[in-house]
N, C-alpha and C positions, 0 to 999 in steps of 0.2 A: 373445467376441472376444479374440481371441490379439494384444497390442501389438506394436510393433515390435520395441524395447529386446529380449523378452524370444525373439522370433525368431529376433534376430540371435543373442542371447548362444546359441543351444541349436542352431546349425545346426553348428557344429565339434564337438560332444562330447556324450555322454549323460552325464558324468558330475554333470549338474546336476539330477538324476532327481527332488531333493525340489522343485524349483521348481515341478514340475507341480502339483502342490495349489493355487500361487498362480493360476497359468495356468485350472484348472479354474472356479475362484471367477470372474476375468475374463470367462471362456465365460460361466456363470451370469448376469454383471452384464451382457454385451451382450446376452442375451436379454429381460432386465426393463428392458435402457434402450432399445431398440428404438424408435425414434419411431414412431406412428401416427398418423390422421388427427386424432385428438382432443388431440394432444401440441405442435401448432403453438405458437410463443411469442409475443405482440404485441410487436411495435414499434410506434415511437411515428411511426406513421401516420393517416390518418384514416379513421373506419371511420364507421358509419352509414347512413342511406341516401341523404345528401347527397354523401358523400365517394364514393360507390360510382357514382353516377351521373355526377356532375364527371369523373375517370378513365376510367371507361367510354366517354364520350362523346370525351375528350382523346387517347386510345390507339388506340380502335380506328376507323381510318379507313374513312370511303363505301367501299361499293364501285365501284371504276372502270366506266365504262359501258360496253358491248360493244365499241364502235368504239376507245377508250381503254384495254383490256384489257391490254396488250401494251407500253404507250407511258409509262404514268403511272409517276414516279418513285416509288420505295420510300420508306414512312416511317422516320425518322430512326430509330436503333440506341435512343436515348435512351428512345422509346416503349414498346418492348418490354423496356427492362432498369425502367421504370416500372409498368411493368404484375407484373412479375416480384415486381417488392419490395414492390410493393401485397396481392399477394397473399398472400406469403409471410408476412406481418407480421399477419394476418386470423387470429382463433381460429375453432373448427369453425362453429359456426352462421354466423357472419360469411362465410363461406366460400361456407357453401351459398344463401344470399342473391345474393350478388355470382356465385356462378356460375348462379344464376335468372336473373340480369336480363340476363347475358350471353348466355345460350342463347334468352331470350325477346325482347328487344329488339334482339339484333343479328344475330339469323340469317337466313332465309331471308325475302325479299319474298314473301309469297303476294298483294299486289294486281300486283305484275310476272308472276308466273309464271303469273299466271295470263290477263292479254295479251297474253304470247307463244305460251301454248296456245291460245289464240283464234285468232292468226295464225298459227299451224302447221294448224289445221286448215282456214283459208280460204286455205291454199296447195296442197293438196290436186292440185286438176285443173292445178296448173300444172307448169314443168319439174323434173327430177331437181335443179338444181344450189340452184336457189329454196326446195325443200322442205329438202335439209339447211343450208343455210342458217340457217331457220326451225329447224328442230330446235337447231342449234348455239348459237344464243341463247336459246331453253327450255331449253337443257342449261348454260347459263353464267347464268341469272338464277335457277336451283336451289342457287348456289355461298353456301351462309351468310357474310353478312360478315364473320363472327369466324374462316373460313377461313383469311382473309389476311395477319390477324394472327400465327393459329396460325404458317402458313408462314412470317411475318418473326421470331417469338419463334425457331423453329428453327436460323436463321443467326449468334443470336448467342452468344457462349459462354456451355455451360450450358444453352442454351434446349431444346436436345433432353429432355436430363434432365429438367427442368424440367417441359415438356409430357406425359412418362411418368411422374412425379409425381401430376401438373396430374389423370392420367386413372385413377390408381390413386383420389384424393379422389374424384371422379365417379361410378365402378363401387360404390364405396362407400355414396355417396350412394344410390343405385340398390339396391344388395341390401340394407341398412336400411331401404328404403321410406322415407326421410327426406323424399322428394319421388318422387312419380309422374307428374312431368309429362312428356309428349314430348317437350318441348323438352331436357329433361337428357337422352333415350335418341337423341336426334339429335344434341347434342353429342356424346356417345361414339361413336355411328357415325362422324361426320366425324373427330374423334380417333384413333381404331379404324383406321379408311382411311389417312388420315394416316403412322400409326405403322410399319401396315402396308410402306406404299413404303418408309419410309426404315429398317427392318430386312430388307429382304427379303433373303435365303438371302445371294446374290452382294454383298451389302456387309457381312457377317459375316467376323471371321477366328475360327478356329480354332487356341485356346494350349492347350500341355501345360501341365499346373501341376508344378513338381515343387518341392523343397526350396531350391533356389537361385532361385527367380520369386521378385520384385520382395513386401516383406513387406507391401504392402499389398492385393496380391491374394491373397497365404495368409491375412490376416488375415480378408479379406470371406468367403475359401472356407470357412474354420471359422464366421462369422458366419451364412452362408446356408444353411449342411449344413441341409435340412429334412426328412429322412427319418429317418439315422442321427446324431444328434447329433455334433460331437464335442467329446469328453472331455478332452483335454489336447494339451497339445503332442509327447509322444509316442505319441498316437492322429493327431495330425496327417501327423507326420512318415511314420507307415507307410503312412498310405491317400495318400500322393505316392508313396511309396519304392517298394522292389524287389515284384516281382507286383502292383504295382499301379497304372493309371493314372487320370490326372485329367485333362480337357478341358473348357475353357472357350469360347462364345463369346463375343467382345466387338466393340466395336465406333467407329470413328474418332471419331463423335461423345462419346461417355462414357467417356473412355479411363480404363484402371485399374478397369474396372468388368463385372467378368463380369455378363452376360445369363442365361446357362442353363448350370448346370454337370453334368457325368455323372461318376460314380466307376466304375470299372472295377477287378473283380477276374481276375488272370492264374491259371487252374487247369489240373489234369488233365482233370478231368470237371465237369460242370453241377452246381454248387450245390444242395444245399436246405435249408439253415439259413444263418441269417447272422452266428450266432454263431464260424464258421470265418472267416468274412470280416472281421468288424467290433471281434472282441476274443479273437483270436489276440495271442501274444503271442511270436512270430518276433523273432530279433537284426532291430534295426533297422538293421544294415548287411551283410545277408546277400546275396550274388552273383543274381543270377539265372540258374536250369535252362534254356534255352531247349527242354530235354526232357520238363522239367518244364510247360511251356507250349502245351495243345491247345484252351483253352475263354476265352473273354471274358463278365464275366458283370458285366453294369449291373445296378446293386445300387443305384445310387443316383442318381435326377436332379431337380433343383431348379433351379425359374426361379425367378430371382430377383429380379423386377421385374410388381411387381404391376400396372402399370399396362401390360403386355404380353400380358395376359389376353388370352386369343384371337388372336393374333400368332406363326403358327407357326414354332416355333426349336427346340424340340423331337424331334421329328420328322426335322428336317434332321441334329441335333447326334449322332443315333444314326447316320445314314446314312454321315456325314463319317466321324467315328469309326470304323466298322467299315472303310472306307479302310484310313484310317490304319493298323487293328492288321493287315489285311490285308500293306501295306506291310513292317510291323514283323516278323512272323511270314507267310511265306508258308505254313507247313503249319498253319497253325491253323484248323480242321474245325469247330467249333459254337461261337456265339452264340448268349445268351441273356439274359434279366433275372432275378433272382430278386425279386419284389415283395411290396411288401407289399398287403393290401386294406383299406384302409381302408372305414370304415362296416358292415361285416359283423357285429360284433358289435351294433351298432344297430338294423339290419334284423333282427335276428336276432330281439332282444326286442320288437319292433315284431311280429314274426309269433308268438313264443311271448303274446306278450296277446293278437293278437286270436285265435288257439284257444281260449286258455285259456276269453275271453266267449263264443266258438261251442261249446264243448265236442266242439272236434273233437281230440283228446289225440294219440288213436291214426293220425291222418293224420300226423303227423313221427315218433313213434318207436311200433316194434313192442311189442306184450304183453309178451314177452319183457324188451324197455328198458326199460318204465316198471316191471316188477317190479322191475328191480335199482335203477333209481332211486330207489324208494322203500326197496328196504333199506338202502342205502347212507347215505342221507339221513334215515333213521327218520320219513318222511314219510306220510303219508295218501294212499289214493289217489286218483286225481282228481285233482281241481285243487291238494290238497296238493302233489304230486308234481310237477305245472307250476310253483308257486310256486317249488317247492326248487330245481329245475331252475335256473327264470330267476335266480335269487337265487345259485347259483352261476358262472354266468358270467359277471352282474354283477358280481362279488367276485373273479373270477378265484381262487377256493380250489380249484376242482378240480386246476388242475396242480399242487398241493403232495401231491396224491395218484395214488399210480401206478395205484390200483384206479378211481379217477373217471375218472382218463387213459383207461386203457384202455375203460373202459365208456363213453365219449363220442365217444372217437377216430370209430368207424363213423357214428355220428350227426353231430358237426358236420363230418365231410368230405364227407357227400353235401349236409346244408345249405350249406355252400361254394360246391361242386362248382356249387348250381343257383343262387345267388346272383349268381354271377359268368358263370354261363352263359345262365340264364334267365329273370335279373331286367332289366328292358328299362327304357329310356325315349325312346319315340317310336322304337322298335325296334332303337335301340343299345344295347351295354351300359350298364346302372343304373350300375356301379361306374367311375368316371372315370379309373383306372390301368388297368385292362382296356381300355376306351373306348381309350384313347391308343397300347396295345401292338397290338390288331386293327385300328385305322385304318393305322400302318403298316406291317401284313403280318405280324405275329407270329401264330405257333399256342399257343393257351391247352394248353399242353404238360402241365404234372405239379402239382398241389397237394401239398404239403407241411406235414406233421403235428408240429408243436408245434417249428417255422422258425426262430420268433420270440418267443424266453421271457422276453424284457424287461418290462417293465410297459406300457410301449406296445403292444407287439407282441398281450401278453395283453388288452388293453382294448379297442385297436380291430378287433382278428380272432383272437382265441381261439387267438391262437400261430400261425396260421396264414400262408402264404405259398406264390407258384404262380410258377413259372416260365413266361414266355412264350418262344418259343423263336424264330430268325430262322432259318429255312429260306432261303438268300440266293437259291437260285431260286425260291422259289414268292412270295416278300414280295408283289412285285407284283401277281399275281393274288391273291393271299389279300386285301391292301386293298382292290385291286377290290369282289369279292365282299362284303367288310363295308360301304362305301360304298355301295355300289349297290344290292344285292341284302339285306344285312340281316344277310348269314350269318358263324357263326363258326367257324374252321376249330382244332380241337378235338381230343386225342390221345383214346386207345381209353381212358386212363385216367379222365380227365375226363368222356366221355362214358357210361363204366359207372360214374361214381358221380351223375351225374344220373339216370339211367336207377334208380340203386337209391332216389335220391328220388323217384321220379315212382313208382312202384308202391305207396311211402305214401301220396306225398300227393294231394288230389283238387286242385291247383293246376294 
């Protein structure tokens, strides 16, 4: 996290160039002070299971009856800023307690819904007007009581936030297995829905971030960088500055608080490294070529509200943008992302073990590879030589050699190539940055050979990284077809280095 103080001091002058060391150590400390679910602080509230049921019961109001629906005064502002500080005041277990009792005793009536289904279906042979009717109060005795809360928490200030907090602990709750009851995965749904409406596309604005924005949205924009970290405050400065933009959305309710942010590099041509992009080291106050200007390349996008999981902003935030540079530059010819793949390296050793148990060696690399493996490695053949293997990309030591380099390059591009082509889940792509590029309408265009030579880059994808490309006629139809149909629309490149794994492997 980059402070104010030191924003301001460094927006008129580089010459304060040693201050960055301090600025870097800050970046450092906001990433280790980060609050998480487990970091909540007690106040001096009442906790227990006394104290949770009292509140519970004091907060969240009956729900109004069908006829009443429409008529019954809102409960007082007081309830929900009660509810609010109750919560907030709760360490983690406390937490998850009080949000059991909330989702189990205040949610939905099933001996109501289930009278109404009764008389929905003894309405049956009677009129059109009768039958929806009867639906329309099955569809309102479905509505969880703690709905209504949620909806009066939202009005007042902070409550929004507060509520995508409220669902980031939940999700949490949820993928630690802490509880598997349905009643937490019916809270989230109604959350989820919820969040849903009140971010939709049309209530989002869209801000350029640049060097003169407000030092508390540059501060959160270095806080939330979740791809490419960043380094200092003249790593800040250039990824706002000249060839490069920054867009945020935000939103009325959270004001000051970017939602989803995208980095944008301004080039000649399509990226394949990100070391051009991310730690170039260009005068920080150099003009911009508008000749120099034919290619837009998202290189980096991070939501930044974990409890918007599933809340698409994303997707939108590419579309606006590409607008926008449209606008900005009318001759500009190709968009693209340059991404990284995260999990690749995982998957990777997850299939070099289980060969190694099958002893199928020679299904991922030819006779030929695993000879030079083993020389290179003074390894054994066989399963020596899988060990050495795996034990090198584990360690990432091969890229400190140009002769491993080169002897792996053909190998882990076609493993790539099929990981991100061919590894499915429920017939989408496995890898959730691909997942995200094909849903809207990108073509899995070019992989890219040693992209990403950070220690990151080498840990989670063996340096690797692929561009998805935005064909602005075919997007439409290309999402179609990944939605609907399953398929991935794929350059000749990508396709002949699957195509060179599929004749190894028997996968």
């Amino acid at each position: 996290m980059i402070s104010h103080p030191v924003i301001g001091a460094f927006r008129g002058s580089v010459k304060h160039w040693r201050r960055g060391a301090v600025l870097k150590a800050a970046l450092s400390g906001a990433a280790l002070g980060a609050s998480g679910f487990g970091s909540c602080r007690r106040l001096s509230s009442p906790s227990g299971v006394t104290g949770m049921e009292e509140i519970l019961a004091r907060v969240v109001s009956p729900l109004p009856t069908y006829e009443t629906r429409d008529k019954s005064p809102p409960p007082p502002e007081s309830s929900s800023l009660e509810f609010m500080h109750f919560y907030r005041s709760l360490e983690r277990d406390d937490k998850l307690d009080f949000l059991a009792k909330l989702s189990r005793d205040f949610g939905v009536d099933h001996k109501s819904v289930s009278e109404f289904a009764g008389k929905l279906l003894d309405t049956q042979l009677r009129d059109l007007a009768t039958i929806l009717q009867a639906e329309d109060r099955l569809r309102y005795s479905l509505t969880p009581r703690y709905k209504h809360m949620l909806n009066h928490i939202s009005r007042v200030e902070g409550g929004v936030k507060f509520l995508v907090d409220l669902r980031a602990d939940v999700l949490e709750i949820i993928s630690s297995k802490s509880s598997e009851s349905a009643h937490f995965r019916d809270l989230n749904g109604t959350l989820k829905s919820l969040l849903s409406e009140w971010f939709s596309v049309g209530l989002l604005r869209l801000e350029r971030i640049t060097w003169q924005s407000p030092c508390e949205i540059l501060q959160k924009i270095s806080q939330y960088e979740a791809v490419h970290p960043v380094r200092n405050w003249a790593d800040l400065k250039r990824r706002v500055g000249p060839y490069r933009r920054c867009y945020a959305f935000t939103h009325a309710a959270m004001p000051g608080e970017p939602l989803v942010v995208l980095h944008v590099a301004l080039t000649e041509d399509i990226s394949d490294n990100i070391q051009s992009i991310v730690r170039e080291f260009a005068t920080l106050d150099q003009e911009e070529d508008i000749n120099k200007i034919n290619t837009a390349i998202f290189y980096s996008i991070s939501s930044t509200q974990a409890g918007l999981q599933g809340v698409e902003l994303g997707n939108y935030l590419i579309k606006r943008v590409v607008r926008e540079l449209q606008s900005e530059f009318p001759h500009m010819a190709q968009f693209s992302s340059l991404s990284p793949i995260p999990g690749f390296s995982s998957w990777l050793q997850g299939l070099l073990s289980q060969y190694r148990k099958e002893g199928r060696g020679s299904d991922l690399l030819s006779e030929q590879e695993w000879r030079e493996v083993e020389q290179v490695t003074d390894a054994a053949p066989g399963t020596g030589a899988m060990d050495a293997l795996r034990k090198l990309i584990a360690t990432s030591e091969w890229m400190r050699s140009d002769r491993l380099s080169c002897l792996l390059e053909p190998v882990l591009m076609r493993l790539c190539a099929w990981y991100l082509y061919g590894e499915k889940r429920r017939g989408y792509a496995l890898n959730p940055v691909a997942n995200f590029h094909l849903q809207n309408g990108a073509t899995m265009w070019r992989i890219n050979w040693r992209a990403d030579t950070s220690p990151k880059g080498a840990a989670n994808s063996c340096g690797i990284m692929v561009n998805y490309r935005y064909f602005l006629n075919d997007t439409s139809k290309n999402s179609a077809l990944y939605l609907h149909n399953k398929v991935i629309t794929a350059s000749d490149q990508v396709l002949g280095l699957v195509s060179q794994f599929q004749k190894n492997s028997k996968l």
